[in-house]
HTML snippet that shows the backbone in 3Dmol.js (N, CA, C, O; Angstrom):
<script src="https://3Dmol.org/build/3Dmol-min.js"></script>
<div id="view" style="width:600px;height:400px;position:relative"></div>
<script>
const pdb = `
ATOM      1  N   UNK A   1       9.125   3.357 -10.438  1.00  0.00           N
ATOM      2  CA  UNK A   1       8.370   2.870  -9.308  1.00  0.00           C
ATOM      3  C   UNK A   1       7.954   1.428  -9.565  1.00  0.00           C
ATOM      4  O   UNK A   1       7.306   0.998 -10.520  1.00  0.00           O
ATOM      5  N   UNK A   2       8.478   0.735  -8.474  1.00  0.00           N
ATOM      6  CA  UNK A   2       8.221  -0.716  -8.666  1.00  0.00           C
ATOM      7  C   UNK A   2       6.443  -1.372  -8.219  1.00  0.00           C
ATOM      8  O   UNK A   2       5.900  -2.373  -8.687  1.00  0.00           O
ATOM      9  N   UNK A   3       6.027  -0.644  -7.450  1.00  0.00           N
ATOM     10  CA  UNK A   3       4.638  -0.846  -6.564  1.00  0.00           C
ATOM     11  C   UNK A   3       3.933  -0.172  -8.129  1.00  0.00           C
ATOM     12  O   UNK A   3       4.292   0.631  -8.991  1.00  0.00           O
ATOM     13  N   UNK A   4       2.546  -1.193  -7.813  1.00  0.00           N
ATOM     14  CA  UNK A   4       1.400  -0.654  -8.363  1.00  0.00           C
ATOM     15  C   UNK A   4       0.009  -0.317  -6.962  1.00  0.00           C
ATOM     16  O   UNK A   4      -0.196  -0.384  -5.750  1.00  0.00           O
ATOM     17  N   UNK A   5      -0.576   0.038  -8.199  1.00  0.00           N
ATOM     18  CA  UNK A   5      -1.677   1.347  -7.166  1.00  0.00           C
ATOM     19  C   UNK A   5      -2.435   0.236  -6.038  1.00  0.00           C
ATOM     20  O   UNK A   5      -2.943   0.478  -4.943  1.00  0.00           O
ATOM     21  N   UNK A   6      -2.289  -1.034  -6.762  1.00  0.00           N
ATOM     22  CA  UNK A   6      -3.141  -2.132  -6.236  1.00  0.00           C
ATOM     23  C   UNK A   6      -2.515  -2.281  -5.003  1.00  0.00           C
ATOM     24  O   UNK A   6      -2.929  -1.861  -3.923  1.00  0.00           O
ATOM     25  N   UNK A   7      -1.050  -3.175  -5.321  1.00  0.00           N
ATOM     26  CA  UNK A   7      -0.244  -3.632  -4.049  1.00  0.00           C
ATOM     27  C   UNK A   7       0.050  -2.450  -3.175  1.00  0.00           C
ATOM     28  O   UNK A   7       0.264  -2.815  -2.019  1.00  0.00           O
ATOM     29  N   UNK A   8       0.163  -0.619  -3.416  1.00  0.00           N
ATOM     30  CA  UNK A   8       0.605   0.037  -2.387  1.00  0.00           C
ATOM     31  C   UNK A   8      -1.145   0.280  -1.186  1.00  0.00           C
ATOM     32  O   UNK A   8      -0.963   0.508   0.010  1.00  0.00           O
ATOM     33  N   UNK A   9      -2.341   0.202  -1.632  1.00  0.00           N
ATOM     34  CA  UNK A   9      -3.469   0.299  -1.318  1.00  0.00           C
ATOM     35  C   UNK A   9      -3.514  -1.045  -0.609  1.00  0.00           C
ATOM     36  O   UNK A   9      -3.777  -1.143   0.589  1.00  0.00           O
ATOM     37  N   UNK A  10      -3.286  -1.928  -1.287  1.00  0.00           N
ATOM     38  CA  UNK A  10      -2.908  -3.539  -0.060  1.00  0.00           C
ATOM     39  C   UNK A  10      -2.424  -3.465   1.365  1.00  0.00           C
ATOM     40  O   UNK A  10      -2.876  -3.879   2.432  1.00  0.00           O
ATOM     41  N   UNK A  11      -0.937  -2.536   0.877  1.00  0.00           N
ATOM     42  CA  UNK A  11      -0.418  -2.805   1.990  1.00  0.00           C
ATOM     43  C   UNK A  11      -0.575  -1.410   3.051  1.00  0.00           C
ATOM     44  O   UNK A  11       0.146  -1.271   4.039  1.00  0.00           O
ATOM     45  N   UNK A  12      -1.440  -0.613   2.728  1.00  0.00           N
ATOM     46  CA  UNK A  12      -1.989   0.245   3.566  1.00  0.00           C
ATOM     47  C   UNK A  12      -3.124   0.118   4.333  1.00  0.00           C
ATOM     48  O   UNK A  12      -3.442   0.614   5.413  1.00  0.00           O
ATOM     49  N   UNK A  13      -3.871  -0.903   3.309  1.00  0.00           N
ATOM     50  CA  UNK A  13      -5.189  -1.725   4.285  1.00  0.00           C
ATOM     51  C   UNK A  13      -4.605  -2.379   5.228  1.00  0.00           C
ATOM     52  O   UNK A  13      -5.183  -2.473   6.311  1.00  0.00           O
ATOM     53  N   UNK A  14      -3.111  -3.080   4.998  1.00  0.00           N
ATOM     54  CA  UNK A  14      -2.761  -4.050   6.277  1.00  0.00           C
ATOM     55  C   UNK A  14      -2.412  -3.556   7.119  1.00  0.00           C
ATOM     56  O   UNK A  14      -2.449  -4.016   8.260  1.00  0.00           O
ATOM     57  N   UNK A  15      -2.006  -2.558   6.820  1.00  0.00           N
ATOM     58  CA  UNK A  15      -0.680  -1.781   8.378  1.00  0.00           C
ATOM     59  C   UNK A  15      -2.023  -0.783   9.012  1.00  0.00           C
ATOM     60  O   UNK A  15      -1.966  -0.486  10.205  1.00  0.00           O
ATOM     61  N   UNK A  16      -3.148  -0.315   8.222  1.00  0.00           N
ATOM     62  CA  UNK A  16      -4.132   0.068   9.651  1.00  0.00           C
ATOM     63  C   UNK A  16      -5.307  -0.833  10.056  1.00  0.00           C
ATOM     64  O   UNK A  16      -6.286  -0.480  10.713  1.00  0.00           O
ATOM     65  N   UNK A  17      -5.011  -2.260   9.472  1.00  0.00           N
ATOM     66  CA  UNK A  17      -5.675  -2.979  10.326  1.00  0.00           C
ATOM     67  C   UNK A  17      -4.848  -3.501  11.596  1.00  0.00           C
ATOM     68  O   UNK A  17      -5.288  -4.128  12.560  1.00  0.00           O
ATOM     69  N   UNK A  18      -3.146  -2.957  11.272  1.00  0.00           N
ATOM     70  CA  UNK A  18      -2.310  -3.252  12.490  1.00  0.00           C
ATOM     71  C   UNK A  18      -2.287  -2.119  13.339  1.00  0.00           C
ATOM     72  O   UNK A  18      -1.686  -2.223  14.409  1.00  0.00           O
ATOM     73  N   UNK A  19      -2.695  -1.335  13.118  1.00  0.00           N
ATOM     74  CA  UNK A  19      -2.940  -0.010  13.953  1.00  0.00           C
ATOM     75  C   UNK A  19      -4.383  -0.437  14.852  1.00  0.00           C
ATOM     76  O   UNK A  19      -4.639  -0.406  16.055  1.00  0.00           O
ATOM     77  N   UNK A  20      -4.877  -0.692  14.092  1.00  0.00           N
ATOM     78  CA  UNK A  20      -6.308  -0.245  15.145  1.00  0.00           C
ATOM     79  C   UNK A  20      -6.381  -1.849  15.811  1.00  0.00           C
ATOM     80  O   UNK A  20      -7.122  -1.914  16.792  1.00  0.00           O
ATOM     81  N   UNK A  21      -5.849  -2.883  15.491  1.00  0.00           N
ATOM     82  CA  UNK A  21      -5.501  -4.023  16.423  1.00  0.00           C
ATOM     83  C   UNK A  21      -4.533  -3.420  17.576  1.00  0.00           C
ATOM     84  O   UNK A  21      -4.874  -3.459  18.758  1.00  0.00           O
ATOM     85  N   UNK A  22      -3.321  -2.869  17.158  1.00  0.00           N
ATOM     86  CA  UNK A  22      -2.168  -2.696  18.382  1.00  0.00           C
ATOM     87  C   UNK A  22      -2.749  -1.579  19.485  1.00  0.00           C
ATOM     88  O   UNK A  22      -2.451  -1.551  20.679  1.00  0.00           O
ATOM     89  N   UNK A  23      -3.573  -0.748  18.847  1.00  0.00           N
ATOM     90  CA  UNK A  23      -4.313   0.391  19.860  1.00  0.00           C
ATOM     91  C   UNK A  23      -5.253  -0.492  20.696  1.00  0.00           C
ATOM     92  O   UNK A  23      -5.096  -0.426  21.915  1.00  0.00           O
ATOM     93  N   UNK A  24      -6.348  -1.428  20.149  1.00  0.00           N
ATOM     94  CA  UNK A  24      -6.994  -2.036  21.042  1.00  0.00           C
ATOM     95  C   UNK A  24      -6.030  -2.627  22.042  1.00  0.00           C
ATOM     96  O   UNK A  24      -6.351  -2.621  23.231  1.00  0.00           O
ATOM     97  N   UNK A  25      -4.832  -3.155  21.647  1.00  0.00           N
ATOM     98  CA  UNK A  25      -3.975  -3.790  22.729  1.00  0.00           C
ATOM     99  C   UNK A  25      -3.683  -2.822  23.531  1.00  0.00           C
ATOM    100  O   UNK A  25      -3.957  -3.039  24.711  1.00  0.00           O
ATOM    101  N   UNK A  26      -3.249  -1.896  23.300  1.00  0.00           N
ATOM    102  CA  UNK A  26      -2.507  -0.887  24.668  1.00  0.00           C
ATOM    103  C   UNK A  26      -3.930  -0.171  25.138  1.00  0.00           C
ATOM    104  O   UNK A  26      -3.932   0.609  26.091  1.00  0.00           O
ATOM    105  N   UNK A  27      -4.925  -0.434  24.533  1.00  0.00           N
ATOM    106  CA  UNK A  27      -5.607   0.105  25.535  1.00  0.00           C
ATOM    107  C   UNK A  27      -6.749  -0.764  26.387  1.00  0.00           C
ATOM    108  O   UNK A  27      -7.851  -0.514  26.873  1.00  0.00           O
ATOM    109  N   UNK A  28      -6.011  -1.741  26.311  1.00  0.00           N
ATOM    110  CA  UNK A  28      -6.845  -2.995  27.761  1.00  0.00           C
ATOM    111  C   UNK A  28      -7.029  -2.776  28.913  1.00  0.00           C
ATOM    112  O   UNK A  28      -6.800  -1.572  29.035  1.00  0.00           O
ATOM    113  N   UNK A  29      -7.228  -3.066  29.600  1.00  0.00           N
ATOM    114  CA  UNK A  29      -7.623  -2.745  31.338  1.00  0.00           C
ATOM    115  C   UNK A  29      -6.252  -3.549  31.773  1.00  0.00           C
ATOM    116  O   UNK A  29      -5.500  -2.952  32.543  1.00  0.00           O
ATOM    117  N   UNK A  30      -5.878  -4.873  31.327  1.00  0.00           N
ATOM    118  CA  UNK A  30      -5.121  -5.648  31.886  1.00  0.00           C
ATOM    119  C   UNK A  30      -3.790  -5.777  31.724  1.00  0.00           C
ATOM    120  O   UNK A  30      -2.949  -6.487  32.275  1.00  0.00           O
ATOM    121  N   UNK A  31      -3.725  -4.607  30.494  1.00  0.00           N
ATOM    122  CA  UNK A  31      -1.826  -4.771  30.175  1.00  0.00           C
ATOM    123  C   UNK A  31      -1.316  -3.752  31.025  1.00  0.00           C
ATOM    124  O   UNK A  31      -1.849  -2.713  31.414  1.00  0.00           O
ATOM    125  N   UNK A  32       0.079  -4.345  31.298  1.00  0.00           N
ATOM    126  CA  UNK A  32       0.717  -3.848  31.939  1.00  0.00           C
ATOM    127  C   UNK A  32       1.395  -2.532  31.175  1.00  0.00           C
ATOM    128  O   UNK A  32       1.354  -2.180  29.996  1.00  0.00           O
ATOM    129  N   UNK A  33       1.818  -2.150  31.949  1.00  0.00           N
ATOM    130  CA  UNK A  33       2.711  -0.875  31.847  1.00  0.00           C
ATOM    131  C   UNK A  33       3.684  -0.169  30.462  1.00  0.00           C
ATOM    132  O   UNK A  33       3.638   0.752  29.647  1.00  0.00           O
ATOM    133  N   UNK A  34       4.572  -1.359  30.889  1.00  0.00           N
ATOM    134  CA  UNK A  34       5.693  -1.532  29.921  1.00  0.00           C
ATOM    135  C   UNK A  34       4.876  -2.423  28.701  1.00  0.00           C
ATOM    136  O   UNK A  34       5.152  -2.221  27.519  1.00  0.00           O
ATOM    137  N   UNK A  35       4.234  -3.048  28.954  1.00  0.00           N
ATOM    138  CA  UNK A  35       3.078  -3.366  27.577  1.00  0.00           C
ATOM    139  C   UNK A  35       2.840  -2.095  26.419  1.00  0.00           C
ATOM    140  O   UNK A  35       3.255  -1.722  25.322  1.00  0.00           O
ATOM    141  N   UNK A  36       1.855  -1.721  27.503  1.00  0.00           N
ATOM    142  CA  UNK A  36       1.479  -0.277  26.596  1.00  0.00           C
ATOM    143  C   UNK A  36       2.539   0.580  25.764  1.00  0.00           C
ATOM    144  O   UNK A  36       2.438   1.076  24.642  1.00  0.00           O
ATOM    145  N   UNK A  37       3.484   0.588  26.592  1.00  0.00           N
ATOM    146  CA  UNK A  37       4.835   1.302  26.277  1.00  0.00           C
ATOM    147  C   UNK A  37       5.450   1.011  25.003  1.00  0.00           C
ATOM    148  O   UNK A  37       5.848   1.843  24.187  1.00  0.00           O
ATOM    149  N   UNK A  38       5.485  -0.097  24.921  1.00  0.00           N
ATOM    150  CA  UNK A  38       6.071  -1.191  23.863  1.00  0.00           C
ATOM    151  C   UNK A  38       4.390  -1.069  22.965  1.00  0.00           C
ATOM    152  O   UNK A  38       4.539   0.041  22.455  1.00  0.00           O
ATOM    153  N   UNK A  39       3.789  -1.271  22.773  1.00  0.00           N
ATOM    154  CA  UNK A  39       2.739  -1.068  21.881  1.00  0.00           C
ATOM    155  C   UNK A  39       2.758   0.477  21.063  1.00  0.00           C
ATOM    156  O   UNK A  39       2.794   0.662  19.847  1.00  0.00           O
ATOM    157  N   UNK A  40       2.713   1.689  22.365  1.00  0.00           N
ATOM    158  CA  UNK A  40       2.845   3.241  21.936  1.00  0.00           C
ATOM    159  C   UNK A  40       3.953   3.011  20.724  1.00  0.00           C
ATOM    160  O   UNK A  40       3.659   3.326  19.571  1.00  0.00           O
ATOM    161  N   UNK A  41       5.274   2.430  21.062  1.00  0.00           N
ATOM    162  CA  UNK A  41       6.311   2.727  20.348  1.00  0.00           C
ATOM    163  C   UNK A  41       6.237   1.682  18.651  1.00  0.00           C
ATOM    164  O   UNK A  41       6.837   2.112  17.666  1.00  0.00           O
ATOM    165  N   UNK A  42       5.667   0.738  18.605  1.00  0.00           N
ATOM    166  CA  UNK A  42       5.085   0.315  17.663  1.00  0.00           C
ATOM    167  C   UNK A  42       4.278   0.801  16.828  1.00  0.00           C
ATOM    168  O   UNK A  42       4.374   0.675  15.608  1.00  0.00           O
ATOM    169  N   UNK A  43       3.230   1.527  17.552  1.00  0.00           N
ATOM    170  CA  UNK A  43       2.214   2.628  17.171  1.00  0.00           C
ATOM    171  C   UNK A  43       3.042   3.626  16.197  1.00  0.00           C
ATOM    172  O   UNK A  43       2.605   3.927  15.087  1.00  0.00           O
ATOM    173  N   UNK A  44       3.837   3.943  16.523  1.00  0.00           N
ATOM    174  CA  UNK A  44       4.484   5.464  16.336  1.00  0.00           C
ATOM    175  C   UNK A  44       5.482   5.002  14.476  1.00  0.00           C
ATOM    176  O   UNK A  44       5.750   5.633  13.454  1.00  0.00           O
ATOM    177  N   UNK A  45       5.699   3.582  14.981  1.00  0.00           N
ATOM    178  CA  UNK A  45       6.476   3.379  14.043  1.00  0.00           C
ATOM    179  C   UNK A  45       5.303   2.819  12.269  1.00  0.00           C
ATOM    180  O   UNK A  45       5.278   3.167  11.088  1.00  0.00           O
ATOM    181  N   UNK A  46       4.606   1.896  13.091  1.00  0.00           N
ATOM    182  CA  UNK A  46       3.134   1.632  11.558  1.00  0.00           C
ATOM    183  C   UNK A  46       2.751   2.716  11.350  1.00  0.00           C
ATOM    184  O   UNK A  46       2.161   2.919  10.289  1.00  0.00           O
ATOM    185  N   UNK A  47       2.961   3.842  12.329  1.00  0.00           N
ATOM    186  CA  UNK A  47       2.442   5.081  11.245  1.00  0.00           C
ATOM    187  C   UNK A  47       3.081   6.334  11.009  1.00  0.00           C
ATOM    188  O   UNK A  47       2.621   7.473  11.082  1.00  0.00           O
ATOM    189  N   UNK A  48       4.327   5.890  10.688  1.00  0.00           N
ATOM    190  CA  UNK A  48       5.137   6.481   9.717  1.00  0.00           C
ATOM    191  C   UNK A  48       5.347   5.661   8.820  1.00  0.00           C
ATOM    192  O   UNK A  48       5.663   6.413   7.898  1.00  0.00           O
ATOM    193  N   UNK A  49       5.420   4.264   8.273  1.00  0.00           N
ATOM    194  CA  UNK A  49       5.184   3.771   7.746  1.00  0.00           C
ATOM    195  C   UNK A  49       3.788   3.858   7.181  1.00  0.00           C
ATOM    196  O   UNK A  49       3.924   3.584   5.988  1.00  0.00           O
ATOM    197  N   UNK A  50       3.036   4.001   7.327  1.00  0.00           N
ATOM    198  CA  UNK A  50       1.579   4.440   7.191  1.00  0.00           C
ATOM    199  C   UNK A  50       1.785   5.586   5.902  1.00  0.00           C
ATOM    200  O   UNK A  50       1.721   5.464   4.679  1.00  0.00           O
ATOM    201  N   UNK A  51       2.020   6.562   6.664  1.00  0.00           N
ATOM    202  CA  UNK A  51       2.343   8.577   6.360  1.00  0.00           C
ATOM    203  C   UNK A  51       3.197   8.329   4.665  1.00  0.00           C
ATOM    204  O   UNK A  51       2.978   8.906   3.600  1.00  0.00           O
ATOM    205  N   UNK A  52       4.374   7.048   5.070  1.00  0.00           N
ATOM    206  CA  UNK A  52       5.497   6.825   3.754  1.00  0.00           C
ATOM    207  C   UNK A  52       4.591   6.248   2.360  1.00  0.00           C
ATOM    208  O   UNK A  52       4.365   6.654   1.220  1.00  0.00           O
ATOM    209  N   UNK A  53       4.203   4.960   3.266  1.00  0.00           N
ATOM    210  CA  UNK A  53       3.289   4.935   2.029  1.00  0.00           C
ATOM    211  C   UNK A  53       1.401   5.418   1.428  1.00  0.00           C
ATOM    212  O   UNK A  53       0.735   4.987   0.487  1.00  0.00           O
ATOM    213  N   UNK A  54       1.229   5.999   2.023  1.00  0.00           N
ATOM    214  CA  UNK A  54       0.080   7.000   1.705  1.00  0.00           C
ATOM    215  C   UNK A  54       0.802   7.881   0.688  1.00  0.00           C
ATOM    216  O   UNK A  54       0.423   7.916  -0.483  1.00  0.00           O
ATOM    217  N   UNK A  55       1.914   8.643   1.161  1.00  0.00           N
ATOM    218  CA  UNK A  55       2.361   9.540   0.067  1.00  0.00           C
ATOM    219  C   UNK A  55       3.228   8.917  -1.579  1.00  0.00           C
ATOM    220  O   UNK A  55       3.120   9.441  -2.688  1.00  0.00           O
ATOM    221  N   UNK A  56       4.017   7.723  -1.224  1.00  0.00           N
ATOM    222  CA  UNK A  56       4.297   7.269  -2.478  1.00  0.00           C
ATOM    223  C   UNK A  56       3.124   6.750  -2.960  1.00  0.00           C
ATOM    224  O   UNK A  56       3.299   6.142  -4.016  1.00  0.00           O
ATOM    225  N   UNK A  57       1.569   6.774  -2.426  1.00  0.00           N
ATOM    226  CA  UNK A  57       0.469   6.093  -3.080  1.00  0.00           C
ATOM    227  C   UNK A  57      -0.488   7.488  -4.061  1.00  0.00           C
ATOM    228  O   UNK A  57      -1.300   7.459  -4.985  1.00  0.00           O
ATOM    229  N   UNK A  58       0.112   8.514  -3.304  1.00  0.00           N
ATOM    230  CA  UNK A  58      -0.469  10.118  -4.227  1.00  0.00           C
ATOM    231  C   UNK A  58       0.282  10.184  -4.903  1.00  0.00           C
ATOM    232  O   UNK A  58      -0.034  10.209  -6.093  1.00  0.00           O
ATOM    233  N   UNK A  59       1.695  10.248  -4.524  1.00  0.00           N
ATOM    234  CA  UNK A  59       2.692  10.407  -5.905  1.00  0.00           C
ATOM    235  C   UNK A  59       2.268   9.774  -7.203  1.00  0.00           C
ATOM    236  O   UNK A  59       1.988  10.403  -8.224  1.00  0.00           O
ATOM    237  N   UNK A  60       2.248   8.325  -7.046  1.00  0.00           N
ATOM    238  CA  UNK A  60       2.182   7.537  -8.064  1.00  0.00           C
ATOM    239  C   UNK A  60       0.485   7.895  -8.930  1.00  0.00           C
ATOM    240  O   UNK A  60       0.345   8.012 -10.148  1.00  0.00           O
ATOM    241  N   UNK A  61      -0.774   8.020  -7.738  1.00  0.00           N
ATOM    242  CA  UNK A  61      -1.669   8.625  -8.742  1.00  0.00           C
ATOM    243  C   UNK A  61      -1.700   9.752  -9.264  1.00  0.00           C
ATOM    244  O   UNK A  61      -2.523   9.986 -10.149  1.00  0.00           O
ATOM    245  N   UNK A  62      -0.872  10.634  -8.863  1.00  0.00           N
ATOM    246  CA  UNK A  62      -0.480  11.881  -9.657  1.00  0.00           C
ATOM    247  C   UNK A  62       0.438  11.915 -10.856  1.00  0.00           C
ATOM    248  O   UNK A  62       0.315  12.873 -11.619  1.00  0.00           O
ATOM    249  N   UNK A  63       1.445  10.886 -11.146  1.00  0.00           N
ATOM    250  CA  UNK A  63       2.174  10.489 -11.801  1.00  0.00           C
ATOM    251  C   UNK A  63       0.903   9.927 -13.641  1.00  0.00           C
ATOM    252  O   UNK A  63       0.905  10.333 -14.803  1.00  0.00           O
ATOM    253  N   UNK A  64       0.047   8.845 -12.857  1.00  0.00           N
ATOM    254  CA  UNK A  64      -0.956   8.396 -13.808  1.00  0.00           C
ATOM    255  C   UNK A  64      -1.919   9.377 -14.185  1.00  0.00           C
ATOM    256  O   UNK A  64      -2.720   9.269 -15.113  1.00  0.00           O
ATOM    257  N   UNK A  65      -1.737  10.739 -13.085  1.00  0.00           N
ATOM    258  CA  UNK A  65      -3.207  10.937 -13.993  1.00  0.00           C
ATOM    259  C   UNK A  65      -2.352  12.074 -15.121  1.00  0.00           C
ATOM    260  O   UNK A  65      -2.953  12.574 -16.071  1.00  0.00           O
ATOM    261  N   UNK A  66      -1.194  12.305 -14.891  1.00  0.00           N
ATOM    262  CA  UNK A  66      -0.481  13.750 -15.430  1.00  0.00           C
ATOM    263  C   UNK A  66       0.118  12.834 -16.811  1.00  0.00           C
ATOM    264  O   UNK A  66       0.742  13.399 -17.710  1.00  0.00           O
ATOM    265  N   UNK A  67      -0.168  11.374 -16.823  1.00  0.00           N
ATOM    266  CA  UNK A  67       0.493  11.001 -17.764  1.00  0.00           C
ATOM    267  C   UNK A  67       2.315  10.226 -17.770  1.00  0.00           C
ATOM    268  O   UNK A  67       2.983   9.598 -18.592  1.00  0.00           O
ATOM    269  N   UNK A  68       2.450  10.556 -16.846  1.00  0.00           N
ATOM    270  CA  UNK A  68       3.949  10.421 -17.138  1.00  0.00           C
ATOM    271  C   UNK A  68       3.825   8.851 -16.808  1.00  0.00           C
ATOM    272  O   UNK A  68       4.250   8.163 -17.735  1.00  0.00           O
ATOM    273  N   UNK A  69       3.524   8.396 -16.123  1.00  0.00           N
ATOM    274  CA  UNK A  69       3.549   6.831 -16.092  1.00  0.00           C
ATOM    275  C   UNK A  69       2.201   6.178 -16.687  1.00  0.00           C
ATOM    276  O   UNK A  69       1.102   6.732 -16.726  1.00  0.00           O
ATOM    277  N   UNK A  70       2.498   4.959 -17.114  1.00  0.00           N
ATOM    278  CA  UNK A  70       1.297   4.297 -17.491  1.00  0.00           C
ATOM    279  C   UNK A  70       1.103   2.628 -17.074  1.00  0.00           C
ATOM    280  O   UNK A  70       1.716   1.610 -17.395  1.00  0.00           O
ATOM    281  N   UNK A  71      -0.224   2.939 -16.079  1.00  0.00           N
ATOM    282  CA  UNK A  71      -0.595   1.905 -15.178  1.00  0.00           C
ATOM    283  C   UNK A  71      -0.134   0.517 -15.518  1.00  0.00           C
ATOM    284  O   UNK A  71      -0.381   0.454 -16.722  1.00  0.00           O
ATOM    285  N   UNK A  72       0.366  -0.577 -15.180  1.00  0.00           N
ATOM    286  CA  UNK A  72       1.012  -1.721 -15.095  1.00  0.00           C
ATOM    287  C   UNK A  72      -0.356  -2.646 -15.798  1.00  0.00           C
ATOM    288  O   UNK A  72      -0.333  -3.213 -16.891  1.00  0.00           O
ATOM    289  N   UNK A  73      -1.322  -2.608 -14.987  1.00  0.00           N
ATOM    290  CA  UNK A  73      -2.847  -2.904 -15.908  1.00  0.00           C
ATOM    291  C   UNK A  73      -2.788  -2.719 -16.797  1.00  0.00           C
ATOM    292  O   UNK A  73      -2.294  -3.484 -17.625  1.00  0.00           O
ATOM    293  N   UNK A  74      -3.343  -1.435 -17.071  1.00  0.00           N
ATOM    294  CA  UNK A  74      -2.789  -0.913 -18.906  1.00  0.00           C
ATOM    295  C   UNK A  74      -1.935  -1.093 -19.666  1.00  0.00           C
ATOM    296  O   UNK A  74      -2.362  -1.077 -20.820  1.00  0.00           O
ATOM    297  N   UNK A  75      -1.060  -1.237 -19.599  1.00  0.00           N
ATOM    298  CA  UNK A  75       0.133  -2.065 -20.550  1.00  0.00           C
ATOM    299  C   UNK A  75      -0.271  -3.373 -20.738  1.00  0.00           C
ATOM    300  O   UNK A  75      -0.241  -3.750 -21.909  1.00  0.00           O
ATOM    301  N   UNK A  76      -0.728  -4.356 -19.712  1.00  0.00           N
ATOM    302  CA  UNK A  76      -0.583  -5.488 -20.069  1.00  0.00           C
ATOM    303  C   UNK A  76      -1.763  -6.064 -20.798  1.00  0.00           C
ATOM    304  O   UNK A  76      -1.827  -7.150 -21.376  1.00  0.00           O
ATOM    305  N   UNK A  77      -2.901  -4.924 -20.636  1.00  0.00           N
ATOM    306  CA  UNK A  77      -4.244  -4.673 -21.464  1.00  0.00           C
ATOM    307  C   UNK A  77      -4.178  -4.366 -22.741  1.00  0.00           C
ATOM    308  O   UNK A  77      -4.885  -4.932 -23.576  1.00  0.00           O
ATOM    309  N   UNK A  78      -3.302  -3.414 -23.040  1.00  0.00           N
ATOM    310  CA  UNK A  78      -2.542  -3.135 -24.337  1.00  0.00           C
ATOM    311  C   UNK A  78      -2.124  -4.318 -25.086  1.00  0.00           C
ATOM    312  O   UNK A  78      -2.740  -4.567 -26.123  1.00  0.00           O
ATOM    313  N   UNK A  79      -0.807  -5.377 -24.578  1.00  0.00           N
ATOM    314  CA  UNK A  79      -0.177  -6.006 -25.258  1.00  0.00           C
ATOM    315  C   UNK A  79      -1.285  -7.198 -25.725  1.00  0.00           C
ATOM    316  O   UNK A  79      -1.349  -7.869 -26.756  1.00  0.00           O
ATOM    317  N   UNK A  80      -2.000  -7.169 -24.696  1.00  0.00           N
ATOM    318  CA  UNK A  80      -3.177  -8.216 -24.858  1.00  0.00           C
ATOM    319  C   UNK A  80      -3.787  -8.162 -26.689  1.00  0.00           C
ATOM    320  O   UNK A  80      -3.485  -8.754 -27.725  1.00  0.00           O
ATOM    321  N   UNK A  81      -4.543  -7.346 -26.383  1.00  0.00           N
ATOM    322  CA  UNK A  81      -5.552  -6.461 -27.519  1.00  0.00           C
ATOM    323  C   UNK A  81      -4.822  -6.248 -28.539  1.00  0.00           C
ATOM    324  O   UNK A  81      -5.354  -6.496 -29.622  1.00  0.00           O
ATOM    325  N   UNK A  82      -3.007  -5.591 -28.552  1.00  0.00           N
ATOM    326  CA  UNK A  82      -2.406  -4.975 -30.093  1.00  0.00           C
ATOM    327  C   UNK A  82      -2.263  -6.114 -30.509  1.00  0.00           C
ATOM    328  O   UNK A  82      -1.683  -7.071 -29.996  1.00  0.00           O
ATOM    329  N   UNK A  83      -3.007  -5.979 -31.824  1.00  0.00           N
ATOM    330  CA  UNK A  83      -2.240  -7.270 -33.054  1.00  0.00           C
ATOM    331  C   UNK A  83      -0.591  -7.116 -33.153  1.00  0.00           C
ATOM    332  O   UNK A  83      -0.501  -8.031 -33.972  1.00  0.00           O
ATOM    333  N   UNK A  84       0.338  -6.833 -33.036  1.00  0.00           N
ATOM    334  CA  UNK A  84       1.374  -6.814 -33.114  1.00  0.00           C
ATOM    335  C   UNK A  84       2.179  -7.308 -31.887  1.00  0.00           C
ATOM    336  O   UNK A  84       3.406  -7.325 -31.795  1.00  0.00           O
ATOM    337  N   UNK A  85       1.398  -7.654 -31.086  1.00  0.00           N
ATOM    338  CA  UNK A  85       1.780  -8.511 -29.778  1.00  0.00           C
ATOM    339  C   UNK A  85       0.831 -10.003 -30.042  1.00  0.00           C
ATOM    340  O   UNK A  85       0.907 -10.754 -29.070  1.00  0.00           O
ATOM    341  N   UNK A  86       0.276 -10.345 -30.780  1.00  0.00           N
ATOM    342  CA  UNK A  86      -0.702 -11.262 -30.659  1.00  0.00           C
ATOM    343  C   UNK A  86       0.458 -12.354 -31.512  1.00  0.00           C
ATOM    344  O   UNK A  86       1.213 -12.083 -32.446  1.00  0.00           O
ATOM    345  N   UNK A  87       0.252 -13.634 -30.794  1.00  0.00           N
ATOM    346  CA  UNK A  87       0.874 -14.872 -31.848  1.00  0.00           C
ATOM    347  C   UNK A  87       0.240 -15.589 -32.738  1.00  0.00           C
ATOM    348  O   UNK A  87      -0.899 -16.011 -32.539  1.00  0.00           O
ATOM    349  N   UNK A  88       0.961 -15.821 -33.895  1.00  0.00           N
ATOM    350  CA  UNK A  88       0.092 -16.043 -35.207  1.00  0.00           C
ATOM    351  C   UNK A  88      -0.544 -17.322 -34.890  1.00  0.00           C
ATOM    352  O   UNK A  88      -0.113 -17.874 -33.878  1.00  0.00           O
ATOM    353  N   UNK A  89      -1.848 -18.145 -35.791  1.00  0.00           N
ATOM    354  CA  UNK A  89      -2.519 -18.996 -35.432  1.00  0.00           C
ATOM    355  C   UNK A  89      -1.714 -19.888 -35.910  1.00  0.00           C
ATOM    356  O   UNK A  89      -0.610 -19.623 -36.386  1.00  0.00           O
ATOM    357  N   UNK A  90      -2.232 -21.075 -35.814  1.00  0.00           N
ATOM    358  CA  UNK A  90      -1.433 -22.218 -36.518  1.00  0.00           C
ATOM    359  C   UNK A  90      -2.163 -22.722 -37.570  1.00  0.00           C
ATOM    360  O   UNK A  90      -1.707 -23.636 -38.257  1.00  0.00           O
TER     361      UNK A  90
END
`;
const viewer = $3Dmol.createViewer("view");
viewer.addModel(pdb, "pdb");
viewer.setStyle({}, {cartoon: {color: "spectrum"}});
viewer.zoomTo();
viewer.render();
</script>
């Protein structure tokens, strides 16, 4: 898995701040018809996209907490801290 917990939680904050923007749009007094129409079908699509990544976002914390992967943070917290990653002084 290429996404971390950070960037898939990013991009789930963005796509329902595009949800609840595109709903205020189709539901104006002043749009037309085929507006709404074209908004519904947008709707339908950010949230399956939505649904896709919500679930690769449980997968992956189920993945960290069972162990089998280890957080992208943590590794690079690791290499930080192990003397055996550290470069000698001068």
């Amino acid at each position: 898995m290429a996404e971390t917990v950070g960037s898939l939680v990013d991009k789930l904050s963005i796509i329902e701040l595009k949800i609840y923007h595109m709903a205020e749009q189709a539901a104006r007094d002043d749009a037309a018809p085929d507006f709404r129409d074209r908004c519904n079908q947008r709707l339908e699509v950010m949230r399956l996209q939505r649904d896709d990544l919500a679930e690769e976002l449980s997968t992956l914390l189920a993945d960290i907490a069972s162990g089998r992967v280890v957080p992208k943070v943590y590794r690079q917290f690791k290499m930080y801290n192990d003397p055996q990653y550290k470069r000698p002084s001068a």
